[in-house]
TORROLUM-709492 format. One record per residue (C-alpha): residue in three letters; x, y, z. Coordinates in steps of 0.25 Angstrom, whole numbers, padded with zeros to 4 digits, always signed. Layout:
N
ALAXYZ/...
END
This chain:
323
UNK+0345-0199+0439/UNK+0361-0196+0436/UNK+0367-0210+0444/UNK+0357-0224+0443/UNK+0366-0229+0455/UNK+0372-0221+0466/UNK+0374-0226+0479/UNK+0379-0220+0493/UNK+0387-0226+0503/UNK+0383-0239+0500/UNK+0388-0250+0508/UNK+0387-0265+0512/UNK+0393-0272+0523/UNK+0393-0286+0524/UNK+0395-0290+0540/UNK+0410-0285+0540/UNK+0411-0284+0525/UNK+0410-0271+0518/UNK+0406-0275+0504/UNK+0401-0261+0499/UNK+0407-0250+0506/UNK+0402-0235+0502/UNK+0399-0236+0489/UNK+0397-0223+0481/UNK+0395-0223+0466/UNK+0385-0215+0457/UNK+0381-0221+0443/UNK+0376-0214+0432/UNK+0364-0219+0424/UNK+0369-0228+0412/UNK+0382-0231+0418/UNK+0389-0244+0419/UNK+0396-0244+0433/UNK+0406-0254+0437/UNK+0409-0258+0450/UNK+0422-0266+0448/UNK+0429-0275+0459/UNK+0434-0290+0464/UNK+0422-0296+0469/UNK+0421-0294+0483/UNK+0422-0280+0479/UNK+0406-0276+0482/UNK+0401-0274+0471/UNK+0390-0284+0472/UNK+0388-0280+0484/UNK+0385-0264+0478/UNK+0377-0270+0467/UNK+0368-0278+0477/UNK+0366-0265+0485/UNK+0361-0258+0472/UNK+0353-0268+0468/UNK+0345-0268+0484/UNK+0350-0283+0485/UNK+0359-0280+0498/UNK+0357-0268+0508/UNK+0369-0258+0509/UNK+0374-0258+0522/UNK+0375-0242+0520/UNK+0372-0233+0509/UNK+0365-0234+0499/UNK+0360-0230+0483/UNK+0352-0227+0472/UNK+0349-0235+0460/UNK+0340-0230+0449/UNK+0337-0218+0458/UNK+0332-0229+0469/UNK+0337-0230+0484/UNK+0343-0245+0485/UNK+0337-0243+0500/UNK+0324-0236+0499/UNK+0319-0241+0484/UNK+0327-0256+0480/UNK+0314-0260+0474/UNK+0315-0249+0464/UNK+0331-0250+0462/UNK+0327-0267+0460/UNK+0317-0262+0449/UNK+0326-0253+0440/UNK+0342-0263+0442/UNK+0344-0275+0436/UNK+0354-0283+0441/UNK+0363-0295+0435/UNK+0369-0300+0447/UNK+0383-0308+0449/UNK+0378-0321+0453/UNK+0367-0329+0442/UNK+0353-0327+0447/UNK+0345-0330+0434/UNK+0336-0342+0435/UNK+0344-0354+0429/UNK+0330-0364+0427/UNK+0324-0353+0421/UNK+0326-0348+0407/UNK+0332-0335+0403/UNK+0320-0330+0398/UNK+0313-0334+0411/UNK+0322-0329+0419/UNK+0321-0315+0412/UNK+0306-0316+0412/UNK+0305-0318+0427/UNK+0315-0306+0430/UNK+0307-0298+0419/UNK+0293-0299+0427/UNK+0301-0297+0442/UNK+0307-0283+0436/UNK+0292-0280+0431/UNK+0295-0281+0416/UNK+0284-0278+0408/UNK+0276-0291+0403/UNK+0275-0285+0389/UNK+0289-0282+0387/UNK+0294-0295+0395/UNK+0297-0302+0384/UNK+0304-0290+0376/UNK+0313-0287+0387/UNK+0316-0302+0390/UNK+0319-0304+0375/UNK+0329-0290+0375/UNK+0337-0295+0385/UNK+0339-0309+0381/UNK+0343-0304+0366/UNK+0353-0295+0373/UNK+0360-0304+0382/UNK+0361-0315+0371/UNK+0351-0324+0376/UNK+0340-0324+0370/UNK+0342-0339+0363/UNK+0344-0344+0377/UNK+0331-0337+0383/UNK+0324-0351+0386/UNK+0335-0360+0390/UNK+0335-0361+0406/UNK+0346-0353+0413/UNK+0353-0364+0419/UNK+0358-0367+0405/UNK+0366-0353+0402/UNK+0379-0351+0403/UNK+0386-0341+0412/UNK+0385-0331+0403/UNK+0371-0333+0399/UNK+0366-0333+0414/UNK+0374-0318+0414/UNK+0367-0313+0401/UNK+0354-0317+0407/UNK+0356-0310+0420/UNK+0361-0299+0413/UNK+0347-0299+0405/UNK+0339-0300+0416/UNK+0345-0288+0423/UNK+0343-0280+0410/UNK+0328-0285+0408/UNK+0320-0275+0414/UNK+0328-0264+0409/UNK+0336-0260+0423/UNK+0341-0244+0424/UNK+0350-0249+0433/UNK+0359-0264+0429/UNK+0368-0270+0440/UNK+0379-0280+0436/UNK+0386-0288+0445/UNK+0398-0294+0439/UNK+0390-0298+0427/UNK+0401-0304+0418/UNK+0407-0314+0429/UNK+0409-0326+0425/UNK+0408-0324+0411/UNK+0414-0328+0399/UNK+0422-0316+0391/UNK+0412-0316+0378/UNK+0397-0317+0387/UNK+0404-0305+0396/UNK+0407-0298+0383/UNK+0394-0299+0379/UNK+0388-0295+0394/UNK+0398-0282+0393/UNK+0391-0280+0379/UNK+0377-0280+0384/UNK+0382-0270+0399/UNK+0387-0260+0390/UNK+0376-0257+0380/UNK+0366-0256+0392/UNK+0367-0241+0398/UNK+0365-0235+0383/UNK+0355-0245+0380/UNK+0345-0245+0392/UNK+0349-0233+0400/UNK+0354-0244+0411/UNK+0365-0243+0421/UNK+0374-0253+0425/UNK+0380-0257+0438/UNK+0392-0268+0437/UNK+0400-0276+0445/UNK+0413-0283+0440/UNK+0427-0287+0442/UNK+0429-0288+0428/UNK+0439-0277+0423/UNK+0434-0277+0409/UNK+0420-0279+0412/UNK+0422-0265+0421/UNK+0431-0257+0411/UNK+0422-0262+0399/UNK+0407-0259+0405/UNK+0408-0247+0416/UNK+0407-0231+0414/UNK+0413-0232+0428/UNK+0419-0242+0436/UNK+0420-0242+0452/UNK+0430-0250+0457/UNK+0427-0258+0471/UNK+0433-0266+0481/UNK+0431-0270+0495/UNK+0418-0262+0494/UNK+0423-0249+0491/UNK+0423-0240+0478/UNK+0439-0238+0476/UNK+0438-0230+0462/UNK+0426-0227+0452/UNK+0428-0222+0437/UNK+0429-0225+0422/UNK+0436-0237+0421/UNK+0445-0228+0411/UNK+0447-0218+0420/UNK+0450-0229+0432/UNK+0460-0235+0423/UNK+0468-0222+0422/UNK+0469-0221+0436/UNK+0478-0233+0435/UNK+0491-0224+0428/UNK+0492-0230+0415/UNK+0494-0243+0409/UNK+0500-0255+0415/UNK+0512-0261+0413/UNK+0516-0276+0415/UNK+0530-0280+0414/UNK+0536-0294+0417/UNK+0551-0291+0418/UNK+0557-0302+0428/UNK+0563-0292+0439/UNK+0552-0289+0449/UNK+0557-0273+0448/UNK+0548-0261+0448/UNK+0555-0250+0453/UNK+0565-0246+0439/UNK+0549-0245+0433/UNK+0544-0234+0444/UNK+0555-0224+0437/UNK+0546-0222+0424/UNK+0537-0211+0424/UNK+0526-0218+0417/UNK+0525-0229+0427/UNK+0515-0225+0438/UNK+0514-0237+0444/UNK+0523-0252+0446/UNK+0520-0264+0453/UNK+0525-0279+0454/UNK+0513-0287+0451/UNK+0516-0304+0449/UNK+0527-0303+0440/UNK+0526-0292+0433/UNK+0527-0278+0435/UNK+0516-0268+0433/UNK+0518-0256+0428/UNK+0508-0242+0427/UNK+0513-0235+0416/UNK+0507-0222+0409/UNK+0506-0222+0394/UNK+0512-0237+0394/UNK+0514-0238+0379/UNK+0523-0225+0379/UNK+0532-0229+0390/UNK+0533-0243+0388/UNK+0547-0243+0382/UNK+0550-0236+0397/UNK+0546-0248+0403/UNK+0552-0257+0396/UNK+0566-0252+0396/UNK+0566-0251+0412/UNK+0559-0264+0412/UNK+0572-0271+0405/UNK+0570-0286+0402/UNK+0554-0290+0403/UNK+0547-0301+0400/UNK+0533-0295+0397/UNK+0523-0283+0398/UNK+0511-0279+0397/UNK+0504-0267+0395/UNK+0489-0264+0397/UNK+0478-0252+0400/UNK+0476-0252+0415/UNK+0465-0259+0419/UNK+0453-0259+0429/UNK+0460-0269+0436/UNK+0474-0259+0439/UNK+0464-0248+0444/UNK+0458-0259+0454/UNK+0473-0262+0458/UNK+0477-0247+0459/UNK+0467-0243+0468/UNK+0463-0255+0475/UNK+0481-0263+0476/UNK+0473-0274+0469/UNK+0467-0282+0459/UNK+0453-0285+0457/UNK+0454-0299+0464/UNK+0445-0313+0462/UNK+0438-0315+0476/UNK+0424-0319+0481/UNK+0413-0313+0475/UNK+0405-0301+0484/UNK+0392-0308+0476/UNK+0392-0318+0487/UNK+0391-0310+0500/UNK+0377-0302+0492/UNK+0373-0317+0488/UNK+0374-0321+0503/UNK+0366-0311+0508/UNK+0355-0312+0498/UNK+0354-0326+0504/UNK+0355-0323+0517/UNK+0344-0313+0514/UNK+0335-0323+0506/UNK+0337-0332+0518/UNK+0336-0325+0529/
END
């Protein structure tokens, strides 16, 4: 088996809300694939399809060689899932909390405790095993989600934005324990963020989303030269961009607040270039370009702070549970 996901077509419509429109991606085993967007983007939505929480409207997909349609109890037997909302028993302890996920997965009794012992050493836990959930910190609670979904060993791992909300040092940390994981357990991993760093840093291969809809999928190296160079940002007073669309190593010049923004090939050769045409400036920066101006080439936008998708999955599952 080449791809541990693949899906087809896959699509979910909410009323008159497309949240997941044709999806098409193929991922090798062992890989780290991103899906990288704002929220709203549906990519909770695509992750809650894979993991046979919601129903595709349309299409559909294999995970671990298992039709999310015809055999969800066999695709829920080999993920394990961290999801973007806390769901980890806060009057339990850590250690209970992982010894009742350890006998619903059908964890062996005789290697219960091992595996519970392996996990907690590796997210750091291990001295906070029996203190009750309800007194961890943020990041805590995340490192013990993220044990949980490792604890029965998972071919297949889905994160959904699992650094939100964390403080730079415990998302370090997390990033740390993501990327030893394919070499060290044969594990795949499927990611959510809207974190450029966390994307660039982690995935083999990103695929960047929005309104639903794949817009570009690659490297995040070979993304970011389809961008044209580095990026140029001047502050020069005079709102004038046309005396910099002359030079040849300029690709690409817009206004963006007060400063202009320059694409320019090889930056640190034709600087001088630029800054003679320029004339009087009162700052620049140069930097790489990012993940974030290969969002805005191909989507006229940046990744922008909205409401979360996480709560139209969370309302249907109450409806569901409900109804």
């Amino acid at each position: 088996m080449e791809n541990a996901i693949e899906t087809f077509d896959l699509t979910k419509q909410f009323k008159d809300l497309t949240a997941v429109d044709r999806l098409n991606v193929k991922i090798k085993q062992s890989e780290i694939f991103g899906l990288l967007g704002p929220n709203g983007a549906g990519k909770t939505t695509a992750i809650s399809m894979l993991c046979t929480i919601l129903r595709p409207t349309q299409g559909t997909a294999t995970v671990n060689g298992y039709d999310i349609l015809n055999e969800p109890d066999d695709v829920r037997k080999s993920i394990g899932i961290v999801f973007q909302q806390p769901s980890v028993d806060d009057i339990l302890t850590g250690r209970e909390n992982l010894r009742l996920h350890a006998m619903w997965y059908g964890v062996p009794k005789e290697i219960r405790d091992e595996r519970i012992n392996e996990v907690l050493e590796l997210v750091g836990l291990k001295s906070r095993q029996h203190s009750l959930v309800k007194t961890y910190s943020g990041g805590m609670r995340r490192r013990l989600e993220l044990a949980r979904g490792l604890l029965h060993l998972p071919k297949v791992l889905f994160l959904d934005e699992p650094t939100l909300g964390l403080d730079p040092q415990t998302r370090e940390h997390i990033w740390e324990y993501i990327e030893d994981l394919p070499e060290k357990r044969d594990m795949t991993i499927m990611l959510t963020t809207h974190y450029m760093e966390e994307a660039d840093r982690l995935c083999d291969r990103i695929a960047i989303i929005d309104q639903g809809k794949i817009i570009v999928m690659d490297t995040p190296e070979r993304l970011k030269q389809t961008v044209g160079g580095d990026i140029v940002c001047l502050k020069t007073g005079i709102a004038d961009t046309e005396r910099f669309r002359k030079i040849d190593s300029v690709s690409k010049v817009e206004m963006k607040d007060d400063y202009i923004v320059l694409t320019v090939r090889n930056a640190s050769e034709n600087l001088q270039q630029i800054l003679d045409v320029a004339g009087k400036i009162e700052s620049v920066e140069i930097r790489p370009a990012s993940l974030n101006d290969v969002f805005l080439s191909y989507t006229g936008k940046e990744i922008r702070p909205e409401t979360g998708e996480g709560g139209i999955v969370q309302r249907i599952m109450r409806e569901r549970t409900s109804g």
